[in-house]
VOPAGU-2260 file (C-alpha; in pm, 1 decimal, decimal comma):
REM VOPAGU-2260
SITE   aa  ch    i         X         Y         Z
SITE  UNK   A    0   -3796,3   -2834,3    7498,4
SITE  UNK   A    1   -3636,9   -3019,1    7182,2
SITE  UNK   A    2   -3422,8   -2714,3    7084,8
SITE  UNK   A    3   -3306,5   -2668,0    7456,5
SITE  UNK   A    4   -3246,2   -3048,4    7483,5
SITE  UNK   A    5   -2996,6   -3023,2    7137,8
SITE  UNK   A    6   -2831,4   -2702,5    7242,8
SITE  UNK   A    7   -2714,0   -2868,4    7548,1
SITE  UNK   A    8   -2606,4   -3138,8    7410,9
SITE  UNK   A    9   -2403,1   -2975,8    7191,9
SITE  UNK   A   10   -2272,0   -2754,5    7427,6
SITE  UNK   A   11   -2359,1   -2397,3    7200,9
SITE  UNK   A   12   -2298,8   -2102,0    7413,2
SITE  UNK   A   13   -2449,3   -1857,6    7191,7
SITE  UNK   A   14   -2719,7   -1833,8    6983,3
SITE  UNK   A   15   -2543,0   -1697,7    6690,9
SITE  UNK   A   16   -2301,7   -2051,3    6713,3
SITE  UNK   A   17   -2548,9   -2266,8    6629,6
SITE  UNK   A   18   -2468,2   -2376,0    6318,7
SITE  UNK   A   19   -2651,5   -2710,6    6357,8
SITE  UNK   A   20   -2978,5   -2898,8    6499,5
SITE  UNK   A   21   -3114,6   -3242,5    6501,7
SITE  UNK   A   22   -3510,6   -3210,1    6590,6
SITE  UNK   A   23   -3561,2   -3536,0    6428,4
SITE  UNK   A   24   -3803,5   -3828,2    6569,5
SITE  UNK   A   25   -3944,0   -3604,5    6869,1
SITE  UNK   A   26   -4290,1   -3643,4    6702,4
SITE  UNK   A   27   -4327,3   -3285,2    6625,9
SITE  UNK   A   28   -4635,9   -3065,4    6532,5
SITE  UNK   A   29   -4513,5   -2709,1    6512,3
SITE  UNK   A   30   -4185,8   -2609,3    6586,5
SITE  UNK   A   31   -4125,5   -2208,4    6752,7
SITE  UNK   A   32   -3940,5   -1964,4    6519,2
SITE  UNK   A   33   -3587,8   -2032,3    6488,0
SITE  UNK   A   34   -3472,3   -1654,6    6379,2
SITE  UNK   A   35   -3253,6   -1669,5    6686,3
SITE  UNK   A   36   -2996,4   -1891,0    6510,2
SITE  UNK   A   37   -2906,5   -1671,4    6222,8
SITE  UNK   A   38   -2590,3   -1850,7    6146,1
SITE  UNK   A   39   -2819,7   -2217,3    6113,8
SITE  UNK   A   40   -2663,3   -2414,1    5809,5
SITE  UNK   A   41   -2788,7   -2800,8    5901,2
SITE  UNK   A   42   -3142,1   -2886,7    6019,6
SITE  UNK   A   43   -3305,9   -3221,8    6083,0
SITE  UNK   A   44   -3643,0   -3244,7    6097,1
SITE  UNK   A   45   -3751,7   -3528,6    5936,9
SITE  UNK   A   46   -3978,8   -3803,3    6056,5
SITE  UNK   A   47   -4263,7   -3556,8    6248,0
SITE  UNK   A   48   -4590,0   -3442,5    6195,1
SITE  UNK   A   49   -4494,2   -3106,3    6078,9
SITE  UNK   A   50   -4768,7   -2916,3    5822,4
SITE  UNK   A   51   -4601,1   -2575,4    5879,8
SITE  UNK   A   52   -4301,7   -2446,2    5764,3
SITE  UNK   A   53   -4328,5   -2104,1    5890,9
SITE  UNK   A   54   -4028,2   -2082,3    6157,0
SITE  UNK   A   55   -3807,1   -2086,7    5893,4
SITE  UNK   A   56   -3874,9   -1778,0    5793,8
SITE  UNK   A   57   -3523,7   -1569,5    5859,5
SITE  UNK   A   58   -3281,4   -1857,7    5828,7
SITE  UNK   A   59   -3110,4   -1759,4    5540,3
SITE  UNK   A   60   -2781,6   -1971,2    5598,5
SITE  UNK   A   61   -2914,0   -2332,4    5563,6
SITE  UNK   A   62   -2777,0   -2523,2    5338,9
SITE  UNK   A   63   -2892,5   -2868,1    5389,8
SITE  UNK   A   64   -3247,9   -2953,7    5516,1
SITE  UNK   A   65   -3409,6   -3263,8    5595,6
SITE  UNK   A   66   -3782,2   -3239,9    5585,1
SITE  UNK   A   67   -3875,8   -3582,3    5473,7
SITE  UNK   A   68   -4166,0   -3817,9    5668,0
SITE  UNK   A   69   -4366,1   -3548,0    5773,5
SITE  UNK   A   70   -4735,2   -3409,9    5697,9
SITE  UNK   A   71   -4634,8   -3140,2    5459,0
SITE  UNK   A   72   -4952,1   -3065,7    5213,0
SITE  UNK   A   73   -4834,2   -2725,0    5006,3
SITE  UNK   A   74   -4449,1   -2540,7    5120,3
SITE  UNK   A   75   -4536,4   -2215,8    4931,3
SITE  UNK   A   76   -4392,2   -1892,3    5107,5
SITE  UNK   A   77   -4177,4   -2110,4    5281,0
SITE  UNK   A   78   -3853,2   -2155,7    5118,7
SITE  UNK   A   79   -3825,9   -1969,4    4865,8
SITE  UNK   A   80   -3583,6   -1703,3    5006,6
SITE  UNK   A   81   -3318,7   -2031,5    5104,7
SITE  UNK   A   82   -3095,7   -1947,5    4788,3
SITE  UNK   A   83   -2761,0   -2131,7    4948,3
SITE  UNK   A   84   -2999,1   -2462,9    4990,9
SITE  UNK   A   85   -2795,6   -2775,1    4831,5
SITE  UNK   A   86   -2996,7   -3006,1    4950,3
SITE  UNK   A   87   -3297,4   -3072,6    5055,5
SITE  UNK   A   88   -3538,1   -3391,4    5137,7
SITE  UNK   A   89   -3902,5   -3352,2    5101,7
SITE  UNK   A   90   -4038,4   -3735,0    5022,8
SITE  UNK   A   91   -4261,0   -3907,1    5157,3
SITE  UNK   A   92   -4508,6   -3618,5    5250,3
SITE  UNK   A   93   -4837,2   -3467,7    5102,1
SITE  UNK   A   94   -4702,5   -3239,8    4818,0
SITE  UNK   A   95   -4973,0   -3299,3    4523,6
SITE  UNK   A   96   -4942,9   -2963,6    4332,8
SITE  UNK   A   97   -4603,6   -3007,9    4089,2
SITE  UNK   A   98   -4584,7   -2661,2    3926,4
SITE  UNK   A   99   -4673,8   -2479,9    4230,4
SITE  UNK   A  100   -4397,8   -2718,5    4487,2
SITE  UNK   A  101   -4149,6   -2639,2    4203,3
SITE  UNK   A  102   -4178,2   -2295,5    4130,9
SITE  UNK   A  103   -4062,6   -2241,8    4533,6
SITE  UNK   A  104   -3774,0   -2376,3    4421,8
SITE  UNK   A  105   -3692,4   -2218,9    4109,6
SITE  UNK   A  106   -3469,5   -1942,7    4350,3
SITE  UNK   A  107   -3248,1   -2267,7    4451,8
SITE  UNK   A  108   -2960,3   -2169,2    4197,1
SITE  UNK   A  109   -2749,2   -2369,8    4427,2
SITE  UNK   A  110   -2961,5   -2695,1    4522,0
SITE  UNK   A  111   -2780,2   -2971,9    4366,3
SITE  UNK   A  112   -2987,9   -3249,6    4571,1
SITE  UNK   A  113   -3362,7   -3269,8    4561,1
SITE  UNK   A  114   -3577,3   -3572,1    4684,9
SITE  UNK   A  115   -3946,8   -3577,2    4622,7
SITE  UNK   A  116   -4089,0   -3895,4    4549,0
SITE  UNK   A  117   -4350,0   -4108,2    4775,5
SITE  UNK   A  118   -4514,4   -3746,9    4726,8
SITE  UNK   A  119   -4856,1   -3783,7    4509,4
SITE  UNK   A  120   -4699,2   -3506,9    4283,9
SITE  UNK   A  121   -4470,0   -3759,3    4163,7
SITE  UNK   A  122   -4719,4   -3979,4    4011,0
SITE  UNK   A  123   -4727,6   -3720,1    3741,5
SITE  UNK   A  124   -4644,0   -3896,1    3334,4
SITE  UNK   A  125   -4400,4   -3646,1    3336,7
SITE  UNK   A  126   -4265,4   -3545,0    3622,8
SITE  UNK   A  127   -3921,7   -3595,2    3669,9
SITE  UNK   A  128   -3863,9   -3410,2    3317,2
SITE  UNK   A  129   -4055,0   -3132,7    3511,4
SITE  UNK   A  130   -3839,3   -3115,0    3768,6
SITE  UNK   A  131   -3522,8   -3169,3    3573,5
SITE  UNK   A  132   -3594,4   -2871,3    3342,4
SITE  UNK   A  133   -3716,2   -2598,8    3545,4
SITE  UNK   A  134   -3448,6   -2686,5    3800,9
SITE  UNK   A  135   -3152,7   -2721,7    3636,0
SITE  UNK   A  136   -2906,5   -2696,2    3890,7
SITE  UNK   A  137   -3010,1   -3030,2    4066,4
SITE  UNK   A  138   -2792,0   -3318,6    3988,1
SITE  UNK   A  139   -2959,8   -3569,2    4202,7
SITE  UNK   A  140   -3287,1   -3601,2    4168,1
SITE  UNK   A  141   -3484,0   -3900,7    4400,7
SITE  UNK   A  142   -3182,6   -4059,2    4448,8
SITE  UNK   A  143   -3093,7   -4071,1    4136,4
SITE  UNK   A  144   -2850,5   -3907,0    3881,1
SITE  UNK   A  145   -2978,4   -3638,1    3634,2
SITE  UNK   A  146   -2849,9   -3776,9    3288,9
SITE  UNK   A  147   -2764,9   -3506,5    3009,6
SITE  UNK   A  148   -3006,7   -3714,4    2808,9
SITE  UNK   A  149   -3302,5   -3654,0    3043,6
SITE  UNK   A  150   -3183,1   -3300,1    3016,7
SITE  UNK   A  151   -3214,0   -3318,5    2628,5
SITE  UNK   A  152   -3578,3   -3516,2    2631,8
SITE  UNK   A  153   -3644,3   -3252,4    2893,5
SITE  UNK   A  154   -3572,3   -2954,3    2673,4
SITE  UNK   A  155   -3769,0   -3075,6    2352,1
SITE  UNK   A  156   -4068,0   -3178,1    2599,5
SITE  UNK   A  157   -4114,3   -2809,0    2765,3
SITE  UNK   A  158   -3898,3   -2620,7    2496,1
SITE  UNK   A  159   -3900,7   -2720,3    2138,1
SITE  UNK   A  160   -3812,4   -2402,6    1959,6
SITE  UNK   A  161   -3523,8   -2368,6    2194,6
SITE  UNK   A  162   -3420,4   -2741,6    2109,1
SITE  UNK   A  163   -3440,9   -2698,2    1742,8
SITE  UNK   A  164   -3230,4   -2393,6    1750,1
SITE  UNK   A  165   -2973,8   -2593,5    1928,5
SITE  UNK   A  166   -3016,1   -2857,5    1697,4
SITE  UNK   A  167   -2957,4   -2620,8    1370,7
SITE  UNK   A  168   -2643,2   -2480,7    1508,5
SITE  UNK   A  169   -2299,9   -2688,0    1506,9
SITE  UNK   A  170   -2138,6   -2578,0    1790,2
SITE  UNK   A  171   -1770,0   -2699,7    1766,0
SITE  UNK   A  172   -1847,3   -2883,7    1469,0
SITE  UNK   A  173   -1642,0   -2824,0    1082,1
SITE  UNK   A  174   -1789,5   -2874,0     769,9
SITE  UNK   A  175   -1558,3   -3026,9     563,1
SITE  UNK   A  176   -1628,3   -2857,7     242,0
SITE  UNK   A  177   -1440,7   -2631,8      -7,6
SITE  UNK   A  178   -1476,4   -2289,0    -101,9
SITE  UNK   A  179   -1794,9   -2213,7    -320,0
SITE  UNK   A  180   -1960,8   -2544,5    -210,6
SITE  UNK   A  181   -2367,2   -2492,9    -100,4
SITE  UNK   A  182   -2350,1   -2609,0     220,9
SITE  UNK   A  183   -2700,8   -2803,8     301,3
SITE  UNK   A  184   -2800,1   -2812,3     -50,2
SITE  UNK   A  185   -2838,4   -3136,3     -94,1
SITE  UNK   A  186   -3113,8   -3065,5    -380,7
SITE  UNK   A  187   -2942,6   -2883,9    -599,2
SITE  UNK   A  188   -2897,3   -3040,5    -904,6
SITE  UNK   A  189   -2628,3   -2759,5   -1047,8
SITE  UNK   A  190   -2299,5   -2694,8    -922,1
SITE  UNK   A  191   -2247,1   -2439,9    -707,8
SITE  UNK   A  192   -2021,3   -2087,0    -909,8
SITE  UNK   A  193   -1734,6   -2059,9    -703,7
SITE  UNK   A  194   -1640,9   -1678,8    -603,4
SITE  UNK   A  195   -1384,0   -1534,9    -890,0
SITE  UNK   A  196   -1156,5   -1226,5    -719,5
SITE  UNK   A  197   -1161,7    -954,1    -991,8
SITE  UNK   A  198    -819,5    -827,2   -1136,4
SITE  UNK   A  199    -610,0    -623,7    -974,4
SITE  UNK   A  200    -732,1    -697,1    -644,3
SITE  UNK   A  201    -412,7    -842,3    -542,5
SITE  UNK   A  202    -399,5    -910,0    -146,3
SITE  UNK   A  203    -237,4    -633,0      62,5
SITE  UNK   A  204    -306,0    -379,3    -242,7
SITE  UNK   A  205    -555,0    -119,7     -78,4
SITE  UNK   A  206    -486,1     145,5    -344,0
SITE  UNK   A  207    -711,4     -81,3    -647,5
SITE  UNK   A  208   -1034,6    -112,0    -530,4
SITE  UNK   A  209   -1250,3    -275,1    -782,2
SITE  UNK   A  210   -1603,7    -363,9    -711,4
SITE  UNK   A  211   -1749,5    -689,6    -720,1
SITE  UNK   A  212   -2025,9    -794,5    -926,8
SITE  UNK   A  213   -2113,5   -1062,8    -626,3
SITE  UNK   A  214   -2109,7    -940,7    -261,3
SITE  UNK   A  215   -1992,3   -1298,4    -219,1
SITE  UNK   A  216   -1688,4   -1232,4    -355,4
SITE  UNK   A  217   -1619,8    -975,9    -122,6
SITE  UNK   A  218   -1680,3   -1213,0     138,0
SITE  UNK   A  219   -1402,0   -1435,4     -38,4
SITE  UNK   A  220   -1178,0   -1204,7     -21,3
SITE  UNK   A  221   -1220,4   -1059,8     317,6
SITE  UNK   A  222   -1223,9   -1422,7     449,8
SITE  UNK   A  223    -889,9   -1531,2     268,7
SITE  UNK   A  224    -708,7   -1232,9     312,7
SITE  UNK   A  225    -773,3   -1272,3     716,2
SITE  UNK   A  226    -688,0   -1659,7     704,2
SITE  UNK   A  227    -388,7   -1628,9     535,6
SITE  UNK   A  228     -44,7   -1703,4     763,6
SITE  UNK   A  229     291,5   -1717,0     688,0
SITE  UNK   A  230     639,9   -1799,4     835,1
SITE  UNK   A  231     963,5   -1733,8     777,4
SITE  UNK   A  232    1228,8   -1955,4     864,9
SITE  UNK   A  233    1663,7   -1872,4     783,4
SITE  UNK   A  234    1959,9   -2081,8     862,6
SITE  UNK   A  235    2158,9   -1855,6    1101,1
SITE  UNK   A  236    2426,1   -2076,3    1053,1
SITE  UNK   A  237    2528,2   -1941,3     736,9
SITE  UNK   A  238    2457,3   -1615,1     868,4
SITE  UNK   A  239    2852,1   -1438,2     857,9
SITE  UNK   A  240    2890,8   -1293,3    1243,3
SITE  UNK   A  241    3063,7    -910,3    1271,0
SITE  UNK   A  242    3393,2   -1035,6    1309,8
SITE  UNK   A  243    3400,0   -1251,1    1027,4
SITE  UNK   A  244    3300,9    -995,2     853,8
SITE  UNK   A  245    3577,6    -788,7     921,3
SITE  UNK   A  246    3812,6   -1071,5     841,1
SITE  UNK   A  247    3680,9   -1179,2     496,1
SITE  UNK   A  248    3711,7    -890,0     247,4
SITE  UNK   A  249    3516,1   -1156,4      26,1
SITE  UNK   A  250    3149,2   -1004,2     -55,8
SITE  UNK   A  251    2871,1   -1166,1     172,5
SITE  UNK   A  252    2665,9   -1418,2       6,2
SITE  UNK   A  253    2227,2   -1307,4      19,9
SITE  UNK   A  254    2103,4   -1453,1     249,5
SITE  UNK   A  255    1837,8   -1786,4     194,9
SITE  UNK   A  256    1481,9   -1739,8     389,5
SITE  UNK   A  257    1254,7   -2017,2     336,1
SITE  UNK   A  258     883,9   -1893,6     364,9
SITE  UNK   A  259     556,6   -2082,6     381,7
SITE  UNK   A  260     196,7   -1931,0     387,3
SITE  UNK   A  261    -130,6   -2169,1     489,2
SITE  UNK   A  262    -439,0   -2020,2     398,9
């Protein structure tokens, strides 16, 4: 009688138009299937006594859904297959079992708003680093903003290896330091040898190959011969145009290119 009472007051035709439905406050127990509204994005349901969440079984579309104030003890099987979910409300209800309420979830690659608290899973020492971790996508978790440092504490809490890898590798970063320098070796007490190129290894002269004694020299080599640039700059100005030349009978004067290399 709820459903009927919305779809007439919203004046839906069809079935497949229903895009939207408040069922909130009716004091609610169960609510019928609602596979007849395919094309459902927005659903209210909050404040009732619902403990079932089977009638949403073949509403794929919804996006938002408010579930919050209810009598909702476990939502397993139940909305898991809602991948375009972006938000969602499920506080203030019964949910006590944290890994098993979040891995329903996990699916949610597009839920970007997530309530839970007032839930007695959320008494947990650590569960909003739970939740932040294994659910990346959210950005607003119980009302609150997901920081990126929550996301860091969150990855060395459930991931260490995967933190300390991060942590090893300079992403973006330089090392100012020259050629032949041990980078990280702050121990060493002697100075690092610095790469000599062999002679007759001139750059660009791929008819004299001469092994190295070092295979880091090769690596010197390879490197500077790869970073090397150079430009070439002339003043066309002095440059004599074709009727000048055929004017002057005086000889042309070389010409004077500037160049510049930067390894």
């Amino acid at each position: 009688q709820a459903i009927e009472n919305q779809l007439k007051i919203c004046g839906y035709k069809s079935n497949v138009d229903v895009v939207a439905l408040y069922l909130a406050r009716q004091g609610l127990r169960s609510i019928p299937s609602l596979s007849q509204f395919p094309r459902l994005r927005y659903l209210w349901i909050n404040n009732n006594k619902i403990q079932d969440l089977t009638f949403l079984v073949k509403n794929y579309c919804l996006t938002e859904l408010y579930l919050n104030n209810n009598e909702l003890t476990d939502i397993s099987g139940a909305l898991k297959h809602l991948c375009s979910l972006q938000i969602l409300f499920l506080h203030n209800n019964e949910l006590k079992r944290l890994g098993k309420t979040v891995k329903e979830l996990k699916g949610m690659i597009s839920l970007q708003t997530l309530n839970l608290f007032q839930n007695p899973l959320a008494y947990d020492p650590d569960y909003r680093l739970y939740v932040i971790y294994f659910l990346p996508s959210v950005q607003l978790l119980d009302r609150k903003l997901v920081t990126q440092r929550e996301r860091e504490s969150a990855l060395h809490l459930y991931n260490p290896k995967r933190a300390l890898v991060m942590q090893s590798v300079a992403f973006g970063k330089r090392v100012d330091t020259s050629l032949g320098t041990a980078v990280g070796s702050s121990r060493c007490t002697q100075p690092a040898r610095r790469p000599i190129m062999p002679s007759g290894h001139e750059f660009g002269n791929n008819r004299n190959k001469v092994p190295f004694e070092d295979p880091k020299d090769a690596v010197l080599v390879r490197a500077t011969t790869r970073s090397l640039m150079e430009f070439s700059s002339v003043d066309w100005n002095k440059v004599a145009t074709c009727q000048e030349r055929r004017l002057e009978n005086k000889a042309e004067e070389p010409l004077e290119k500037l160049t510049v290399q930067f390894r």
